[in-house]
C-alpha positions as CSV (number, residue, x, y, z in Angstrom):
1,X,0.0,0.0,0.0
2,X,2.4,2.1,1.0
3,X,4.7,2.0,-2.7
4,X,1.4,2.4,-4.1
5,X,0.5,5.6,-1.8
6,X,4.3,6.9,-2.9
7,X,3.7,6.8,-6.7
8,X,0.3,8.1,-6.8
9,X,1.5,11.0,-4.5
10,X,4.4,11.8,-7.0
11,X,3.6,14.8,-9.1
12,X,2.0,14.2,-12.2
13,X,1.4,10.3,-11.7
14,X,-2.3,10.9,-10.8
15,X,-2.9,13.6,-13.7
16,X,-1.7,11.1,-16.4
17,X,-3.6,8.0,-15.0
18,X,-6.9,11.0,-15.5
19,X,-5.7,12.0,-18.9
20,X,-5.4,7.7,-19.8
21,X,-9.3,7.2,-18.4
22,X,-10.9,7.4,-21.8
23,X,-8.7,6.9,-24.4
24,X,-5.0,5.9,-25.8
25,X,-2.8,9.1,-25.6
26,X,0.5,10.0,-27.2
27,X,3.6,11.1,-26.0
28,X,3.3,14.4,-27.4
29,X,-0.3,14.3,-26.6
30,X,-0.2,13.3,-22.7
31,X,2.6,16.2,-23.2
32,X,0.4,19.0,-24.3
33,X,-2.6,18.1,-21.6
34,X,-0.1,18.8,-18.9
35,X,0.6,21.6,-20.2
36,X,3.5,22.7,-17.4
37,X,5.0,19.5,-17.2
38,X,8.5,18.8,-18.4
39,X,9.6,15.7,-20.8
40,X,11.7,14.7,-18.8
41,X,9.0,14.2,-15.6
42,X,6.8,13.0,-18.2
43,X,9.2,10.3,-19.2
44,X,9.9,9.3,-15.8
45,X,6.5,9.4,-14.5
46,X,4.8,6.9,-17.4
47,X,8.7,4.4,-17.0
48,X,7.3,4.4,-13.1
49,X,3.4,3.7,-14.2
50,X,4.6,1.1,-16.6
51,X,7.0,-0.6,-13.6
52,X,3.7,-0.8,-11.4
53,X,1.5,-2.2,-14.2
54,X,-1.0,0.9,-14.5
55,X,-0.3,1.5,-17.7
56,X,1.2,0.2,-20.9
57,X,1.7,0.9,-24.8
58,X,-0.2,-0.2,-27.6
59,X,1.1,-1.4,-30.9
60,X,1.4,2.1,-32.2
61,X,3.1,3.5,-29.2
62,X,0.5,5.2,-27.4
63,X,-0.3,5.0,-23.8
64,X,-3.1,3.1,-22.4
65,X,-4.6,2.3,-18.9
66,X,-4.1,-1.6,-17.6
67,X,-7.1,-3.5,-16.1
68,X,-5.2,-2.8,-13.0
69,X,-5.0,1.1,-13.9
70,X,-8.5,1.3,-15.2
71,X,-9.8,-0.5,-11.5
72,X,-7.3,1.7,-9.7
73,X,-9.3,4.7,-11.5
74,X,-12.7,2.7,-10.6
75,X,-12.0,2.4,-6.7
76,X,-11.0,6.5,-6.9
77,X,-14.7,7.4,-7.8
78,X,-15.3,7.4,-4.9
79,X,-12.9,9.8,-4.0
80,X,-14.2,12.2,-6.7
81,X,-17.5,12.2,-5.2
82,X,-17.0,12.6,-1.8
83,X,-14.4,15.7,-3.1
84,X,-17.5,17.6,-5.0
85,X,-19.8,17.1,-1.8
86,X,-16.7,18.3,0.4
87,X,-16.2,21.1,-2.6
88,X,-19.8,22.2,-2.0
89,X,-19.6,22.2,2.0
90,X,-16.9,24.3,1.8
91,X,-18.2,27.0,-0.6
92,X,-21.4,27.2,1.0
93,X,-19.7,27.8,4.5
94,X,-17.6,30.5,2.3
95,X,-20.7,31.7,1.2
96,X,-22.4,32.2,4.9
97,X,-19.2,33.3,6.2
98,X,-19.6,36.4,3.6
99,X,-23.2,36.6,4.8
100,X,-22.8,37.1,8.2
101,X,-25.1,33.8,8.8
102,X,-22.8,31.0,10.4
């Protein structure tokens, strides 16, 4: 869990595994949706994701989510909704805050 916990928290790692959900991606164009990371991180960061099985490259050289990678993404859904309902708590405590009401 832990190695797992280190990758993931490893800048960029999460943001490619997102920018893999839906489709096969390029180099160039896992490059340009990361718009500020380097080529060099890049580089590193899909070597690392290939080590742990998450992802892997097609025939043609693009990059593609694993079944492991795609059920990592699954079990992080969870995640994502509890961070829009944690999202909304917080802005509408912003919200009464600028109010006057809390």
């Amino acid at each position: 869990m832990l190695a797992l916990l280190d990758l993931l928290g490893r800048r960029w790692a999460l943001r490619i595994l997102w920018e893999l959900r839906s489709q096969t991606a390029s180099f160039q164009a896992l490059h340009r949706r990361c718009d500020s990371m380097s080529t060099s991180v890049l580089s590193q960061r899909l070597g690392e994701l290939r080590d742990a099985r998450l992802i892997d490259k097609d025939r043609d050289g693009g990059y593609m989510l694993t079944e492991h990678g795609d059920l990592l993404l699954s079990r992080l859904d969870g995640i994502d909704e509890w961070t829009q309902e944690w999202a909304r708590t917080i802005s509408g405590e912003a919200a009464d805050r600028s109010r006057g009401t809390t």
